[in-house]
C-alpha positions as CSV (number, residue, x, y, z in Angstrom):
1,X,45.3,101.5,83.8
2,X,45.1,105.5,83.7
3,X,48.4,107.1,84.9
4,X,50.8,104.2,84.7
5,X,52.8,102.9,82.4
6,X,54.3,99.1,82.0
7,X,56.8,97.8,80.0
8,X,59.6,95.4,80.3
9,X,62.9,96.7,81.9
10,X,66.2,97.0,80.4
11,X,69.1,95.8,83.2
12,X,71.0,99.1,82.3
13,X,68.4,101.9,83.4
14,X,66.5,99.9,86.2
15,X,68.5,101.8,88.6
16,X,66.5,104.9,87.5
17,X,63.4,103.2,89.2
18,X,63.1,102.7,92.7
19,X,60.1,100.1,92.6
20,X,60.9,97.0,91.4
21,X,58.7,94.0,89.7
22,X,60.6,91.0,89.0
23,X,60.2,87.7,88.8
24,X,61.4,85.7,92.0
25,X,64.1,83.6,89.5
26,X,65.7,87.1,88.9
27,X,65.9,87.6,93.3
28,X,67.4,83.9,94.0
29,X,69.6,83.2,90.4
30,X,69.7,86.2,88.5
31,X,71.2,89.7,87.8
32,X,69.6,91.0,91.5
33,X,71.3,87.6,93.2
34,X,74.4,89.1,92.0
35,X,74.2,92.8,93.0
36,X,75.8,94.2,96.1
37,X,73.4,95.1,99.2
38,X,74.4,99.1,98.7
39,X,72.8,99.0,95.2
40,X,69.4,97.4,96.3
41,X,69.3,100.5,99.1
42,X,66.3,102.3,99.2
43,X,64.8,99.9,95.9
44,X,61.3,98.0,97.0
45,X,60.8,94.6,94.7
46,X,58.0,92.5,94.3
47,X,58.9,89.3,93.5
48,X,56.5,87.2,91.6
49,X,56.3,83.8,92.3
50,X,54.2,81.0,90.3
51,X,55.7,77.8,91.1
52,X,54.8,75.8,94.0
53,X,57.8,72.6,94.5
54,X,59.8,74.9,97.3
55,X,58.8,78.4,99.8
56,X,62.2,79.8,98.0
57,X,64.8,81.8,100.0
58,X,63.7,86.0,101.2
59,X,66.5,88.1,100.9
60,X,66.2,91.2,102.8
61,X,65.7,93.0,99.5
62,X,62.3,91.4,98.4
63,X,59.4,93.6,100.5
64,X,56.7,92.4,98.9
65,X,56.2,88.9,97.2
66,X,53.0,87.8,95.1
67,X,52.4,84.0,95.4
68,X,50.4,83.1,92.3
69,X,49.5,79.6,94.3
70,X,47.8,79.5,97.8
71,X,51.1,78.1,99.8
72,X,52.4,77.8,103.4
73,X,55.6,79.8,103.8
74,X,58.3,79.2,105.7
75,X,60.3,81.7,108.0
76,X,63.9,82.8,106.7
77,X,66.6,83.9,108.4
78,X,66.0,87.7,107.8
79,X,62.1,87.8,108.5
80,X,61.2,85.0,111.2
81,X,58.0,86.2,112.9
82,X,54.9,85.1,111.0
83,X,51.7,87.1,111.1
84,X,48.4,85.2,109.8
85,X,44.9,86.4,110.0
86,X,44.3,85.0,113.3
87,X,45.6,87.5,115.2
88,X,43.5,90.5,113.0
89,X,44.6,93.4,114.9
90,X,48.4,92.6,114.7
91,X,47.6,91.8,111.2
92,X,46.4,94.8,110.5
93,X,48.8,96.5,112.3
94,X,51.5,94.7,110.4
95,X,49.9,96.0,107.4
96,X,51.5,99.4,108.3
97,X,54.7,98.6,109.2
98,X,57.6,100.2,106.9
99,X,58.4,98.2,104.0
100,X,61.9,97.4,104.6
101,X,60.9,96.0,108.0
102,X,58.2,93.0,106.2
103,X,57.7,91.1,103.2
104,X,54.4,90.5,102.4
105,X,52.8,87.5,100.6
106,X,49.3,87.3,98.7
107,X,47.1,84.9,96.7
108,X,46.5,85.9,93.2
109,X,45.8,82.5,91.3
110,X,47.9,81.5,89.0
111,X,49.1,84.6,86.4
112,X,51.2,82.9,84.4
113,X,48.4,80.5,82.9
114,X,46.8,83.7,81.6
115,X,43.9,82.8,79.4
116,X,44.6,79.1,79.3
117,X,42.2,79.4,82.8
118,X,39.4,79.0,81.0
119,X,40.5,77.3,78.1
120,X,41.1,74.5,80.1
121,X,37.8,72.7,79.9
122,X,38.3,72.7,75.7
123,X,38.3,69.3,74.1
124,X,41.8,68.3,73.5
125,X,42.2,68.1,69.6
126,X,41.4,71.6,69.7
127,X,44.8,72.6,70.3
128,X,46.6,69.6,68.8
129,X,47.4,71.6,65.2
130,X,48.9,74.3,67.4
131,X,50.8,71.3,69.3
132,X,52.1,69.6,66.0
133,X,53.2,72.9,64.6
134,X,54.9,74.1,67.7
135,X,57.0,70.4,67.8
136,X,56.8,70.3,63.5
137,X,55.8,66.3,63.3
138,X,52.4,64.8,62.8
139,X,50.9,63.0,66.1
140,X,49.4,59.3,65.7
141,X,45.9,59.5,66.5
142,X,46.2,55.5,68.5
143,X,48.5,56.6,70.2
144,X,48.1,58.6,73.5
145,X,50.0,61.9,74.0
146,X,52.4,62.2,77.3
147,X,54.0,65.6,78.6
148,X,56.8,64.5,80.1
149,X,58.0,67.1,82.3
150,X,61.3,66.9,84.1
151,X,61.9,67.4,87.5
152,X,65.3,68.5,89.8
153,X,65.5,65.2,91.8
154,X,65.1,62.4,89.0
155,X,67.7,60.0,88.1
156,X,68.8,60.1,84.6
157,X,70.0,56.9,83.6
158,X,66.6,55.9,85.0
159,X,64.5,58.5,82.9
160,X,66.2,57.4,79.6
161,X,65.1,53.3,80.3
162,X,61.7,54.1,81.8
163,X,60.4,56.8,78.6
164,X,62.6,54.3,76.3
165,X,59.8,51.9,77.2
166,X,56.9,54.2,77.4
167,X,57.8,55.6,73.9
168,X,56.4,52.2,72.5
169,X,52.8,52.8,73.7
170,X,52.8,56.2,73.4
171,X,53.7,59.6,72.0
172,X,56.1,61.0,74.9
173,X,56.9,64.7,74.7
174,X,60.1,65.5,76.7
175,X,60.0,69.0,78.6
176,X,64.2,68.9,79.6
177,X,64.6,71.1,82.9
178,X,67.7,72.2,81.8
179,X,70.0,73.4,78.4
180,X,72.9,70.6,79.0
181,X,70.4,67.7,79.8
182,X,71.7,64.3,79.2
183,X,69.1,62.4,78.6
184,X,68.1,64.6,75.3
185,X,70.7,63.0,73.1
186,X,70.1,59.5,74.7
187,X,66.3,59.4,74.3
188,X,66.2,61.6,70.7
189,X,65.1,58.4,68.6
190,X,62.2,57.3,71.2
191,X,60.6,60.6,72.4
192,X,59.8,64.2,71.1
193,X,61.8,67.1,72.2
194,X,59.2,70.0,73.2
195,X,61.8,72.9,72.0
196,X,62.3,75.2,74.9
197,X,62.8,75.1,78.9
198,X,60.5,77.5,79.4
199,X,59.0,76.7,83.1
200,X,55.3,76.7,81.9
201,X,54.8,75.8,78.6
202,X,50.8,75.9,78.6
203,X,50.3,74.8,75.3
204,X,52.0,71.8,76.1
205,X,50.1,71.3,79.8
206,X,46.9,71.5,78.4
207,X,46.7,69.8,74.7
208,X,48.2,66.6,76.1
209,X,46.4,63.1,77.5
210,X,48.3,63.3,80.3
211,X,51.1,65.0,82.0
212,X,53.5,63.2,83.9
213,X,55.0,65.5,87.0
214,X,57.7,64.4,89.3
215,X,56.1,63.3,92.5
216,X,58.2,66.2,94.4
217,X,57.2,69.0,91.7
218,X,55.4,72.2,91.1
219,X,54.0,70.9,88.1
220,X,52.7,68.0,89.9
221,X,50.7,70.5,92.3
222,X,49.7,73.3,89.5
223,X,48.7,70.3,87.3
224,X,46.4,69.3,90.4
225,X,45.2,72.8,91.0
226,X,43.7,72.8,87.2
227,X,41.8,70.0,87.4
228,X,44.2,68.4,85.0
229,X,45.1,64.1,84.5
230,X,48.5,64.1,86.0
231,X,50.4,61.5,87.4
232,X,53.3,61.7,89.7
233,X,56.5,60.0,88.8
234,X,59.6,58.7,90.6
235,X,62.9,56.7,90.4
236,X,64.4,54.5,92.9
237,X,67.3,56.5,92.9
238,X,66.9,60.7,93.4
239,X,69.4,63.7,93.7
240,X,68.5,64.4,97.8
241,X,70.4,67.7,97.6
242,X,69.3,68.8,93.8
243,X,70.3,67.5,90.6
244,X,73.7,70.3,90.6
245,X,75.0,68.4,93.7
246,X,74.7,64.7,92.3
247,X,74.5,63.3,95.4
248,X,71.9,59.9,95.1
249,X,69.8,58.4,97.6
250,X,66.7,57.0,97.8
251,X,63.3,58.5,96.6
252,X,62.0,57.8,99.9
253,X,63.9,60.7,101.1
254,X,61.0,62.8,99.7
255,X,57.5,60.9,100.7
256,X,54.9,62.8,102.4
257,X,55.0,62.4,105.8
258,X,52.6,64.7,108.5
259,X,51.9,66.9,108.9
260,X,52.3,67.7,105.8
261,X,53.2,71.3,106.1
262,X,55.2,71.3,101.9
263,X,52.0,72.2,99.4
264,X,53.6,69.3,97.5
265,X,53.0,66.8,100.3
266,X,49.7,67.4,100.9
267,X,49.1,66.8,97.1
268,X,51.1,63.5,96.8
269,X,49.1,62.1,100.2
270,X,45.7,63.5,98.2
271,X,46.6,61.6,95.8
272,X,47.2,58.5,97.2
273,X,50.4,56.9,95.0
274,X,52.8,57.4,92.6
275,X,54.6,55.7,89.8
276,X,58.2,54.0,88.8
277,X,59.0,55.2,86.3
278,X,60.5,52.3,85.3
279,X,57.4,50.3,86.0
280,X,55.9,50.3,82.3
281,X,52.9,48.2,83.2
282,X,51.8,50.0,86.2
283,X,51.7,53.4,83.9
284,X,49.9,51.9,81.2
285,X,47.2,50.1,83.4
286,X,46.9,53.4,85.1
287,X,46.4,55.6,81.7
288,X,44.4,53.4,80.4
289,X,42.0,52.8,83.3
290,X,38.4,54.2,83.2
291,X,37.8,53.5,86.6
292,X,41.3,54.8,87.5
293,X,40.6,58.6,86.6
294,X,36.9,58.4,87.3
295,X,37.7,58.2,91.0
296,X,41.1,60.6,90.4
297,X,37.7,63.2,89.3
298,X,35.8,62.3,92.2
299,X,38.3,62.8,94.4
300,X,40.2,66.0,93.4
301,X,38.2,68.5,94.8
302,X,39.0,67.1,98.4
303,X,42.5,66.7,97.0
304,X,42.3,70.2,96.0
305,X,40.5,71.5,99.3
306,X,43.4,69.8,101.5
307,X,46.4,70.9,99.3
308,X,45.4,74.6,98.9
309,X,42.6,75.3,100.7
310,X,39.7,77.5,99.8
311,X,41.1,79.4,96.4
312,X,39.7,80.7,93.2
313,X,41.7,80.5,89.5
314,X,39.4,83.4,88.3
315,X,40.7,86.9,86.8
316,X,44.5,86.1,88.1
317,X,46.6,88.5,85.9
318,X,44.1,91.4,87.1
319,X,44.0,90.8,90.8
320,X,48.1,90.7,90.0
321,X,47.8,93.7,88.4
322,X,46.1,95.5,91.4
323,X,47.9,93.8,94.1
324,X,51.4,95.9,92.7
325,X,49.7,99.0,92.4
326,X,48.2,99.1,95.9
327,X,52.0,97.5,97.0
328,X,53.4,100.9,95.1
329,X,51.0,103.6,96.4
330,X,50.0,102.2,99.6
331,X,53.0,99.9,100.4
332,X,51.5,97.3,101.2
333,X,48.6,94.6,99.6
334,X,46.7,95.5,102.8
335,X,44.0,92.6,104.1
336,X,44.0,91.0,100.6
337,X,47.5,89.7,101.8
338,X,47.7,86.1,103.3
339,X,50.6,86.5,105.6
340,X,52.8,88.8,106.9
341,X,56.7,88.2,107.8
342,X,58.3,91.0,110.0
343,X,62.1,91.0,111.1
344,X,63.6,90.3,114.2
């Protein structure tokens, strides 16, 4: 775009800049989690967002925040007063307050799936060379492909019997959530190891049969906002307080219950079920059911319409693109943002 420039940072001169575009990881884990609040004086971030499983913490320091999937978010500590559209004059009001004093959020679609947007509706075996490169082995053609993605709350030792089983009907790709995952070295003779933990590996979304998403996941509801044949998986037993504190309880911890205010929960009750994972038969009568994902077509656009609400997938990475300059010049998205948080 004329008059700006944009290239990636380098951690040692970002200091120089006093606007900020980062990705939300980078506010809540990384190198800005770990700065002091005197070096974040005076910076304004905009933190990008493109998963969907949790609202994520604010910290003072993010003032404006992109949301690259229509989601309900909840009040933090810092910023508790939540301004919607329904009152239009404080809204708009709101929309003038100084940045420091608000974080803004706004609907984009989702960025990160970049072009795949419209290369979803492609025939499958259209991408499957570039699949069978990108993993370097030759996929059976009787077999169907899985893309197993890994969640936070799963149970291992559970994962490792459930795929073990799986792996004999069909060609399971393992997506690991994590460097040191366990189950890797356990499962390396049954499954295929897709070879990175990047969070959205697109290739591997869209040239498989089937994706299978944890039933508490952002790639279950992302995989639901594309249109795409995903089914959400559980174990008996799940980390209720994240896979780091390995504390187990049961998976019932996390069911939908109304009014389903977690985007996740009103995907999972538009869906109607999910699977155990250890529950070979169920899967493969699923999968393999014409009438199954017949009706899962028929009834995803109501899925979709309660889960998200109106929303469009069209042009993301531009109206991202815009929605940081206007934050930048203007400092704020003005009334293309959704909602408004203003402190105390």
């Amino acid at each position: 775009m004329n008059g700006f420039s944009f290239f990636h940072y380098n951690e040692k001169n970002i200091f120089d800049y006093s606007f900020w575009v980062v990705d939300e990881w980078d506010v809540l884990f990384g190198f800005i989690s770990e700065l002091k609040k005197e070096k974040l004086q005076g910076k304004i971030i905009c933190a990008l967002r493109h998963h969907l499983d949790y609202s994520g913490r604010d910290l003072p320091s993010a003032h404006f925040s992109i949301r690259a999937h229509k989601c309900i978010a909840a009040p933090s500590d810092a910023f508790v007063n939540v301004i919607t559209k329904d009152n239009l004059d404080l809204f708009k009001q709101a929309t003038t307050f100084p940045v420091h004093s608000k974080i803004e959020f706004a609907y984009t679609g989702p960025y990160h799936i970049a072009e795949w947007t419209k290369k979803r509706e492609h025939q499958k075996k259209e991408f499957r060379a570039e699949l069978e490169e990108t993993i370097a082995r030759k996929l059976p053609e009787d077999k169907p492909v899985i893309a197993f993605f890994k969640d936070e709350l799963t149970y291992e030792k559970s994962i490792i019997h459930g795929l073990k089983k799986l792996s004999k009907h069909a060609t399971v790709i393992y997506k690991p959530f994590e460097e040191n995952d366990p189950c890797i070295l356990a499962l390396g003779k049954h499954v295929t190891l897709w070879p990175s933990i990047n969070y959205a590996p697109n290739l591997l979304r869209f040239a498989s049969d089937f994706i299978f998403a944890g039933y508490s996941s952002g790639t279950l509801s992302s995989s639901i906002m594309l249109g795409l044949k995903v089914l959400p998986y559980y174990t008996e037993q799940v980390y209720i307080k994240g896979r780091a504190a390995k504390e187990l309880g049961s998976y019932k911890t996390f069911m939908p219950r109304p009014p389903y205010t977690h985007t996740n929960a009103r995907c999972l009750a538009g869906y109607g079920e999910f699977f155990d994972l250890e529950n070979t038969a169920n899967i493969l009568k699923a999968i393999n059911s014409e009438n199954f994902w017949n009706s899962y077509s028929k009834r995803l656009p109501e899925i979709q319409k309660i889960a998200f609400g109106d929303y469009t997938l069209e042009d993301p990475e531009i109206k991202t693109s815009k929605l940081i300059l206007r934050a930048f010049i203007k400092g704020s998205f003005g009334m293309d943002a959704s909602i408004i948080k203003i402190k105390e």
